[in-house]
C-alpha positions as CSV (number, residue, x, y, z in Angstrom):
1,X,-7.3,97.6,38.2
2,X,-7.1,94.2,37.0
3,X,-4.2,92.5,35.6
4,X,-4.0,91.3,32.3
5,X,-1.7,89.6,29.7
6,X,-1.3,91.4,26.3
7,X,0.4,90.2,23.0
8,X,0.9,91.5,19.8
9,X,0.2,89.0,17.1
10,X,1.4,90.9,14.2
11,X,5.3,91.3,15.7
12,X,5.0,87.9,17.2
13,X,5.7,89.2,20.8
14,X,4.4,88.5,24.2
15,X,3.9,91.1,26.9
16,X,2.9,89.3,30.1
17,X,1.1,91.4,33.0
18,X,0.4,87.8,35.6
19,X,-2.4,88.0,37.7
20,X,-1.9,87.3,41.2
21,X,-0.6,83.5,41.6
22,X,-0.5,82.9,37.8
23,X,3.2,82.6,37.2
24,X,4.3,84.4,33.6
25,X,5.7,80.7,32.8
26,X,2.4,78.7,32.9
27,X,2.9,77.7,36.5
28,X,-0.2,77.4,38.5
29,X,-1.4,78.0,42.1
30,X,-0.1,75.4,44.9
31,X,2.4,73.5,42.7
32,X,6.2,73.0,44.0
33,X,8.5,74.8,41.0
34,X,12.2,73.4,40.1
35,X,14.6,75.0,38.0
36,X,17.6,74.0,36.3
37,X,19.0,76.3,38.9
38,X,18.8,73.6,41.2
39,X,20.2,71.1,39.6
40,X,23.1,69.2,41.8
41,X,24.2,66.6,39.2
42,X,22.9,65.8,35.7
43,X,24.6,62.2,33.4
44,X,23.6,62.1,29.7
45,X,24.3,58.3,28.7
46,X,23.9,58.3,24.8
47,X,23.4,55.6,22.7
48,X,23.9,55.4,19.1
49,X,20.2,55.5,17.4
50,X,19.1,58.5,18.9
51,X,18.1,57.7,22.5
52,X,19.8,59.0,25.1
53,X,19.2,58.3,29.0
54,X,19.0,61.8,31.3
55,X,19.6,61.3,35.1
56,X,18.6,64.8,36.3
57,X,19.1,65.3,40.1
58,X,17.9,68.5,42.0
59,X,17.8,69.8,45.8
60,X,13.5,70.3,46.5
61,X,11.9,71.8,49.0
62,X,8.9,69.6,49.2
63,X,5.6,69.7,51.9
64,X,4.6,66.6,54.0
65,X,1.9,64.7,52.6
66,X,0.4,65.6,49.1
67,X,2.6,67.6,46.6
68,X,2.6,69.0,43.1
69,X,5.7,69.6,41.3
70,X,6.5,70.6,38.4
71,X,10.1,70.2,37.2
72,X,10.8,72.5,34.5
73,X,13.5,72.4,31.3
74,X,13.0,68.7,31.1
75,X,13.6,67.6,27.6
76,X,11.4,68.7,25.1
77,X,11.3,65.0,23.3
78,X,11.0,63.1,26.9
79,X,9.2,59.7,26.3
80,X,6.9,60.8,29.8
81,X,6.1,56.5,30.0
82,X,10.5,56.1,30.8
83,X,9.9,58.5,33.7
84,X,10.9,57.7,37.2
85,X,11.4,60.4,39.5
86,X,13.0,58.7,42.9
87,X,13.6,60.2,46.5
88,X,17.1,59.9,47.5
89,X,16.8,61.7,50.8
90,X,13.3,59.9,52.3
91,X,12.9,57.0,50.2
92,X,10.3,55.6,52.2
93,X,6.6,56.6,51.8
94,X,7.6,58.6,48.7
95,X,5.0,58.0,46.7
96,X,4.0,58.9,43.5
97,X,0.6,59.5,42.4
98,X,0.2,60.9,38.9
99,X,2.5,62.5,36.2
100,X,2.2,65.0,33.3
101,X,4.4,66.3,31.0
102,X,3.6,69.6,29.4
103,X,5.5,70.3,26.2
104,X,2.9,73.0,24.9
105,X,4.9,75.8,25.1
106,X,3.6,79.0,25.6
107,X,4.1,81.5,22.4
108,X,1.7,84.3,21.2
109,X,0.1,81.7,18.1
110,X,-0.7,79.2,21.2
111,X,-2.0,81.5,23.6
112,X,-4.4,82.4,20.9
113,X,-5.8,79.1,20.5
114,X,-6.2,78.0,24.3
115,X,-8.9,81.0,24.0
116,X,-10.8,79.6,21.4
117,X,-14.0,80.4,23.0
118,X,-13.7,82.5,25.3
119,X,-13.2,86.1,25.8
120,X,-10.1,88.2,25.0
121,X,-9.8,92.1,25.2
122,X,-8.6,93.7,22.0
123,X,-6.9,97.1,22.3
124,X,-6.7,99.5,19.7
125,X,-4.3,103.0,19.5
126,X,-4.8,105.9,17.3
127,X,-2.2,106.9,15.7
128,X,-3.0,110.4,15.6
129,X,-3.6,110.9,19.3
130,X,-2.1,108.0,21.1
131,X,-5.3,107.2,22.7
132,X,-6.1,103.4,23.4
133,X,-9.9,102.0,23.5
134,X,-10.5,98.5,24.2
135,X,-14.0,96.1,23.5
136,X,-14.6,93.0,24.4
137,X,-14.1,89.7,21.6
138,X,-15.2,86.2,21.7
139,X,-11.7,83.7,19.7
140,X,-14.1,81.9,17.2
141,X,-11.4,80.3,15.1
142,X,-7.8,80.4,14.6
143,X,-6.5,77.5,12.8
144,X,-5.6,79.4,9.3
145,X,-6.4,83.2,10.7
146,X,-8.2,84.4,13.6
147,X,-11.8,85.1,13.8
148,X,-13.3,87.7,16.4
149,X,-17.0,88.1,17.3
150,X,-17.8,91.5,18.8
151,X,-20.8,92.5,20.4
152,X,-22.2,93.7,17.0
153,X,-20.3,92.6,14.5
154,X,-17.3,90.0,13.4
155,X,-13.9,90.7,12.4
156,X,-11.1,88.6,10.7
157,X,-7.7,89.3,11.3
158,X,-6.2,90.9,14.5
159,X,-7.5,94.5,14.7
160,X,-4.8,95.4,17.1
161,X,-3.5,93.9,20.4
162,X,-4.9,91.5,22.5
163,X,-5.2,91.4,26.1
164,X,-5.6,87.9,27.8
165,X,-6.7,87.5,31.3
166,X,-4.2,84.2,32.3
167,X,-1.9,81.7,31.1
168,X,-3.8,78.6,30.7
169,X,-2.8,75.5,33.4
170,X,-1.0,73.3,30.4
171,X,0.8,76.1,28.2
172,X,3.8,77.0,29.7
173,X,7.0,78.2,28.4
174,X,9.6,75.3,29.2
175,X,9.0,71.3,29.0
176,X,7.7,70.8,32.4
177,X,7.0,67.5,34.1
178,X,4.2,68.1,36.1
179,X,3.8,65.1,39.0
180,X,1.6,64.3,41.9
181,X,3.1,63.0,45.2
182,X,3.0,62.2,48.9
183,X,6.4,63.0,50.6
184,X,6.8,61.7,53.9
185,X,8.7,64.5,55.3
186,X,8.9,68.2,55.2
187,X,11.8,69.6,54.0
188,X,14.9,69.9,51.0
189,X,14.9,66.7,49.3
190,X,17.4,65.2,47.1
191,X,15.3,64.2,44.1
192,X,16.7,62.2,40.7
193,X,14.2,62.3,37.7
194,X,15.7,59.8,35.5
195,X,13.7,59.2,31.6
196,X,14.5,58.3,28.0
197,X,14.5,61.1,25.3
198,X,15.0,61.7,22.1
199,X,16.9,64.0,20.0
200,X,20.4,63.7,21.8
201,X,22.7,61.2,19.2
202,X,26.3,60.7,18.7
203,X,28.5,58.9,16.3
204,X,32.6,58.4,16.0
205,X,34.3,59.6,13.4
206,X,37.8,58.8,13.0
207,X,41.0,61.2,11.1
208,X,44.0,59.0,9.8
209,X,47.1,60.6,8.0
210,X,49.3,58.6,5.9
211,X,53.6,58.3,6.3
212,X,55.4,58.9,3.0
213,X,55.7,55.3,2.0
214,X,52.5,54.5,3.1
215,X,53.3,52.1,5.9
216,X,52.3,53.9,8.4
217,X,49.6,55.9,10.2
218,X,48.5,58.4,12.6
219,X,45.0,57.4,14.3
220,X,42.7,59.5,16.2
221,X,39.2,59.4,17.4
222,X,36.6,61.8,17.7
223,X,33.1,61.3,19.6
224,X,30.5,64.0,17.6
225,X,27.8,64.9,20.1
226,X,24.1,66.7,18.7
227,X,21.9,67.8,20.8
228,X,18.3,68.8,19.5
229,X,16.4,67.9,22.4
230,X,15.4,71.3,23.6
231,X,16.9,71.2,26.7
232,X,20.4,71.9,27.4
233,X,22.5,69.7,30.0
234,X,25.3,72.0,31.9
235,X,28.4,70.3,33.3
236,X,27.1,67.0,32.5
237,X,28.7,63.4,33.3
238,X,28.9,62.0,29.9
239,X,28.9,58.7,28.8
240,X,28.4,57.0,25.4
241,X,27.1,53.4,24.6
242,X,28.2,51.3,21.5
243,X,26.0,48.5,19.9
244,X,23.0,47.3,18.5
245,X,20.2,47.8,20.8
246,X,16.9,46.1,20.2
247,X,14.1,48.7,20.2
248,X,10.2,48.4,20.4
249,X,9.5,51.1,17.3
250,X,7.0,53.5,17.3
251,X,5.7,55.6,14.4
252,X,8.8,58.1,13.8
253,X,8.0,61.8,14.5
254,X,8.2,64.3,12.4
255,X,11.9,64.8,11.0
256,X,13.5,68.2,12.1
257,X,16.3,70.1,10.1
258,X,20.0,69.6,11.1
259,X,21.8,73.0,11.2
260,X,25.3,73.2,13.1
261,X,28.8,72.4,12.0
262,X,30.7,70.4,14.0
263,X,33.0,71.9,17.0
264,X,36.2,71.7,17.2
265,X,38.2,71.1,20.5
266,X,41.3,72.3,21.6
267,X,42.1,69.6,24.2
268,X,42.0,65.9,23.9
269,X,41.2,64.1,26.7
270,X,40.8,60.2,25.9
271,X,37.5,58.4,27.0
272,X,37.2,55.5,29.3
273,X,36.1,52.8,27.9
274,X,34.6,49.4,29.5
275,X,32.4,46.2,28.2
276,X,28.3,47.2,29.2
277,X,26.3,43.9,28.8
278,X,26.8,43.2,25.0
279,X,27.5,46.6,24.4
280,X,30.8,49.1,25.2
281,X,30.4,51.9,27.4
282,X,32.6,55.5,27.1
283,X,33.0,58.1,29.9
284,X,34.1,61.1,29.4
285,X,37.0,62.0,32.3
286,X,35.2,65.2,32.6
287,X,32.0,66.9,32.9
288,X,30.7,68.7,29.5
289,X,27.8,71.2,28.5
290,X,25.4,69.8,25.7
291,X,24.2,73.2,24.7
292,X,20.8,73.4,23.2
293,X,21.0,72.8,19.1
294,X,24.6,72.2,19.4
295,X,27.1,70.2,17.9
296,X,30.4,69.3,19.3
297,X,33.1,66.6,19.0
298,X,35.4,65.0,22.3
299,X,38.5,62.7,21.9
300,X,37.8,59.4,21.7
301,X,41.8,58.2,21.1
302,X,44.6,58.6,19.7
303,X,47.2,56.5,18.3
304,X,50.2,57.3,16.5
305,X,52.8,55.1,14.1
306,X,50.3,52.5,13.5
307,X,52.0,50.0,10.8
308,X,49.5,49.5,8.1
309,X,49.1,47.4,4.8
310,X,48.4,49.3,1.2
311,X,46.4,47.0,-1.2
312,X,45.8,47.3,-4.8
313,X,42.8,45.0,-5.7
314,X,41.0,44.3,-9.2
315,X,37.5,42.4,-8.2
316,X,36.0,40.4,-10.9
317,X,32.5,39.1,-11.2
318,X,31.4,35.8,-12.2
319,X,29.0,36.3,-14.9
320,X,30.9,35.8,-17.5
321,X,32.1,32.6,-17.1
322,X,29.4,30.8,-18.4
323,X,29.2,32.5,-21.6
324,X,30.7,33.9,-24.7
325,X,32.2,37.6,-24.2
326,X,35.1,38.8,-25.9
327,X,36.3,41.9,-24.3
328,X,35.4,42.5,-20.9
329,X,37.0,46.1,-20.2
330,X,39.4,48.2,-21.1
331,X,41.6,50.5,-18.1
332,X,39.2,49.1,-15.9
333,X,39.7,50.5,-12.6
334,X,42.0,48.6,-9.6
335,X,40.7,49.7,-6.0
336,X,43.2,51.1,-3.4
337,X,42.8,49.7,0.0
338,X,44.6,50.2,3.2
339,X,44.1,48.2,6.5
340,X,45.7,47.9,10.2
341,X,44.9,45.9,13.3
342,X,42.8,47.4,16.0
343,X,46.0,46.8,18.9
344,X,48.7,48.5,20.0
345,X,49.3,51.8,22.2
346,X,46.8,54.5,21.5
347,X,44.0,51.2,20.2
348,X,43.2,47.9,21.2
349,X,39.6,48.8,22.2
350,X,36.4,48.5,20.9
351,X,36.1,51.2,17.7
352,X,32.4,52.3,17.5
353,X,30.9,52.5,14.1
354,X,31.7,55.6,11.8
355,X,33.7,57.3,9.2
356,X,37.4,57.1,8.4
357,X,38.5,60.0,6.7
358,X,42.5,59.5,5.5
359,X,45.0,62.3,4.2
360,X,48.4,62.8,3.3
361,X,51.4,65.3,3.1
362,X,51.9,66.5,-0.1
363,X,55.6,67.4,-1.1
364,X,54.9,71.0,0.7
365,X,54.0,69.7,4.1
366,X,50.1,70.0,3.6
367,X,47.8,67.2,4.3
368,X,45.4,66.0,1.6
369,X,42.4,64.5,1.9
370,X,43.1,61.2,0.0
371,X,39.7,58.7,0.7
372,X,37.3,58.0,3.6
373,X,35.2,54.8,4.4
374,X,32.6,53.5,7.3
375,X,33.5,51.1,9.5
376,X,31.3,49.2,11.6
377,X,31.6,48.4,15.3
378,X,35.1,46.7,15.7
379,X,36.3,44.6,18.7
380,X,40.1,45.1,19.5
381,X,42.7,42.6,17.8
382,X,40.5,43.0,14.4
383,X,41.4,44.7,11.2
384,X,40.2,47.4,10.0
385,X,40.1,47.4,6.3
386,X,39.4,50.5,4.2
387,X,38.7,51.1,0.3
388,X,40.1,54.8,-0.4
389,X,39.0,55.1,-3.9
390,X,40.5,53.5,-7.5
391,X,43.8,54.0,-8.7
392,X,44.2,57.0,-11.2
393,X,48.0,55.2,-12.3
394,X,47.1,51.4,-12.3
395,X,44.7,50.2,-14.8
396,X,43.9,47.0,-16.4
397,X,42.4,45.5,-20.0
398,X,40.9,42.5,-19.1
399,X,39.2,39.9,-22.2
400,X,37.9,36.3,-23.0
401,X,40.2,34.2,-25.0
402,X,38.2,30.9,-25.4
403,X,35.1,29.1,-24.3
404,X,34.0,26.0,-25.0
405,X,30.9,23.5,-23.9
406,X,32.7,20.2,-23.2
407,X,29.8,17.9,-21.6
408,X,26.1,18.1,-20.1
409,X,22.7,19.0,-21.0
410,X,20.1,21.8,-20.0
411,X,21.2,24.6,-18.0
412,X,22.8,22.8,-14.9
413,X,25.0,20.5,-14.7
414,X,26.7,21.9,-17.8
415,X,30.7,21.7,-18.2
416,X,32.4,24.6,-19.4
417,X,35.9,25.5,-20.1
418,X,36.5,29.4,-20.4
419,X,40.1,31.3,-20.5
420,X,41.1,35.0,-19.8
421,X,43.7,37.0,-20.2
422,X,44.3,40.3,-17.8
423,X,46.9,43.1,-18.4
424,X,47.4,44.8,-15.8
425,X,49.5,48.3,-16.4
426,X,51.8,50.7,-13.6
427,X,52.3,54.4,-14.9
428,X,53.9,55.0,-11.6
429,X,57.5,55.1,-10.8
430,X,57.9,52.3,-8.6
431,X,56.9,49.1,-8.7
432,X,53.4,47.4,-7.3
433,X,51.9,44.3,-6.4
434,X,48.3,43.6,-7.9
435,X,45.8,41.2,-6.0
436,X,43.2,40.2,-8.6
437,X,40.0,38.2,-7.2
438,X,37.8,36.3,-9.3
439,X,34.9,34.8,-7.9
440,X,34.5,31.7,-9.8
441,X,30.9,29.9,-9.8
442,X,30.2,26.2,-9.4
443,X,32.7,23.6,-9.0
444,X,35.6,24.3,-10.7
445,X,39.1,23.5,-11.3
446,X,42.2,25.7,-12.8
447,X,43.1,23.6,-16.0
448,X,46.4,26.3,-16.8
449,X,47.4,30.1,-15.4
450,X,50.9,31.8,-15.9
451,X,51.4,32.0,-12.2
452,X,49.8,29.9,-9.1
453,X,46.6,31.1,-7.8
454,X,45.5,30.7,-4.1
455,X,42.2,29.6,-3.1
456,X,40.8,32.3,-1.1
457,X,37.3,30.9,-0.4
458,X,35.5,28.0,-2.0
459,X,34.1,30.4,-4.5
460,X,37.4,32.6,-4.9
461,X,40.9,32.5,-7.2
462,X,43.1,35.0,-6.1
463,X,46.3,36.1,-8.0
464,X,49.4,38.4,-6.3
465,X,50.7,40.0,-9.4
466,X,53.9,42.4,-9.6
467,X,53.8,44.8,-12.2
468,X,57.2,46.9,-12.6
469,X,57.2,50.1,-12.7
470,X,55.8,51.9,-16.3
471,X,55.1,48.8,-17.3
472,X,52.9,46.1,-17.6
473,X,52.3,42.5,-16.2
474,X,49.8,39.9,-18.1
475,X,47.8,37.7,-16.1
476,X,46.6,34.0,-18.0
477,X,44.4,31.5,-16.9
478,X,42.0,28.7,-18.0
479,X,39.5,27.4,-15.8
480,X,37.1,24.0,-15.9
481,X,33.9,24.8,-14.6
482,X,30.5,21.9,-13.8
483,X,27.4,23.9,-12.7
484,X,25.5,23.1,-9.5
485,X,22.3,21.4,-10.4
486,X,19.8,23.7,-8.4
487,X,17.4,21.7,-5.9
């Protein structure tokens, strides 16, 4: 009796009967099969724009001469050009002649198509008797519903199961590199397939928790690993690379939803970290499974006591002081920044880019998420600044009290003389100290202020004001300012 493969459309199913040397999987006659099974040693090297670099190495049993292998659960988003499979064992005369990569996988909707055209059994059951009868159909379409032409007649629809005579040679049911070689010896090989995939991306993301006086913090690091690849990686050497990288871009594929929460691990194990070109380079002390459509964090570092500075700051703009405004705000909002350097135990290395989330004990013991920032890649010895959010106690009322013209025609080269007055107000019970930053335009000169400025930049007046506890601090200044003539 012959041998055939049936599926069920309706419930989605496949029931798979192979025909002698047709492998249920898609493999075909003569070719060389590898399994993750046989995998010795896999490294996942991750960078941080979604590219990752798989070194996959397996034990093979190849033939002397010609041979065709096909090395199955290979990632699903492998860029097949970045492929170089290498012969560790008998490097010499290892050849390689032709590669394919197969992501087609085999599933009852594809199956269908392949056999547009050709002949497929359909098998029908009565429901009253149990009997089965089975006629002969020709697939003449499938994209948007099947069509089936009998001997006398055709149908839409799928009139009941279908019976299919093989797997086709390039539908198979795991990403399989299929490649042509010459081997120079019989025997087990030690073979590494090393490529460039997608779909494997990590970022850093950092948790900070505040002392009581807000002087001090506890750092650590966490490394969040996805991987949508469809493969999985067991037991994998991990390592992580920080940096821009310069890419060649292609068209972007097709965007795919992002459904798991992130994992949370029990033990913290620090990564190794070392300088990679113009890049930094993390290893993992350990090996780690990268589960298929998982997501999972590692410890990245940990630092604890780190002395930090709290910073209130109100940032003003520069478009008013070239004209008439009055009021300019009232309880206008003062930022709340903290920042720390990047040394000391526990830091002084390179922090990859990510997020900074910061809490806080309340009076109960319980931490409190108080603000989160990104930071960007950031060398050790640097500071790492953060805005948390605004002030809900400090506010200030900031207005215009005189402007005048004193000299030049047209737009530029104008002279202007402008004065403000800022109030800044503390409804909390100790006292604070107020940076206020006023990017002044053109060339300009501080004519009168109720307490010395500092010249921050070329462009910038900055104030340190103390405002006492419920209460208030005013802020005066008048300022001389000659536009730039524009070139």
């Amino acid at each position: 009796m012959l041998k055939i493969l049936t599926v069920n459309i309706i419930a989605a199913s496949l029931i798979m009967l192979a025909p002698h040397g047709v492998a249920a999987s898609g493999g075909q006659k003569n070719e060389t099969v590898t399994t993750a099974a046989e995998q010795k040693e896999v490294a996942v090297t991750i960078y941080n724009d979604d590219l990752a670099l798989i070194k996959d190495a397996r034990k093979v049993k190849l033939e002397r001469d010609f041979n065709k292998l096909a090395w199955r659960e290979v990632s699903a988003r492998m860029r097949p050009e970045t492929a170089q499979l290498r012969n560790l064992t008998h490097p010499a005369g290892f050849r390689l002649q032709e590669q394919n990569f197969d992501f087609d996988l085999l599933t009852p909707e594809k199956l269908l198509e392949k056999y547009l055209g050709k002949e497929v059994v359909v098998i029908r059951t009565n429901p009253a008797t149990g009997a089965e009868t089975r006629e002969t159909a020709t697939v003449l379409a499938t994209n948007g519903g099947t069509v089936l032409k009998f001997a006398d007649r055709i149908e839409t629809g799928i009139p009941g199961r279908l019976a299919f005579s093989g797997v086709p040679e390039n539908l198979r049911d795991k990403p399989t590199l299929v490649v042509s070689l010459i081997n120079p010896v019989a025997g087990e090989q030690n073979l590494e397939l090393s490529y460039l995939t997608a779909g494997l991306s990590w970022h850093a993301d950092y948790v900070a928790e505040l002392n009581e006086r807000d002087d001090y913090l506890d750092f650590n690091g966490w490394v969040t690993l996805t991987n949508q690849s469809g493969a999985a990686y067991p037991n994998a050497k991990l390592q992580l690379v920080a940096g821009d990288l310069n890419r060649v871009r292609k068209p972007s594929p097709m965007s795919r939803d992002v459904a798991a929460m992130m994992a949370k691990t029990a033990e913290v194990e620090e990564m190794k970290q070392e300088s990679l070109f113009e890049y930094h380079l993390y290893t993992l002390q350990r090996t780690t499974t990268l589960a298929e459509n998982q997501t999972k964090q590692v410890a990245l570092l940990s630092a604890t006591t780190v002395p930090v500075r709290k910073e209130f700051l109100m940032m003003g703009a520069n478009y008013y002081y070239f004209g008439q405004y009055g009021d300019i705000g009232q309880k206008l909002k003062v930022g709340v920044f903290v920042e720390f350097q990047n040394k000391g135990e526990g830091l002084g290395v390179p922090l990859p880019k990510g997020v900074v989330r910061v809490y806080k004990k309340d009076t109960q013991g319980n931490a409190q998420f108080v603000g989160e920032d990104q930071i960007d890649h950031t060398p050790r010895n640097e500071v790492v600044r953060l805005k948390l959010g605004d002030a809900f106690d400090v506010t200030a009322d900031k207005k215009q009290t005189d402007f005048q013209r004193l000299g030049g025609e047209g737009r530029h080269n104008a002279v202007f003389e402008t004065a403000y007055q800022i109030v800044l107000k503390n409804a909390k019970k100790e006292a604070v100290t107020v940076t206020v930053r006023e990017p002044v335009p053109g060339d300009w000169t501080m004519v009168s202020e109720s307490q010395p400025h500092t010249k921050a930049a070329s462009g910038i007046a900055e104030w340190k004001v103390s405002v006492p506890a419920d209460g208030k601090t005013t802020l005066t200044y008048r300022v001389r300012i000659k536009q730039r003539e524009r070139g």
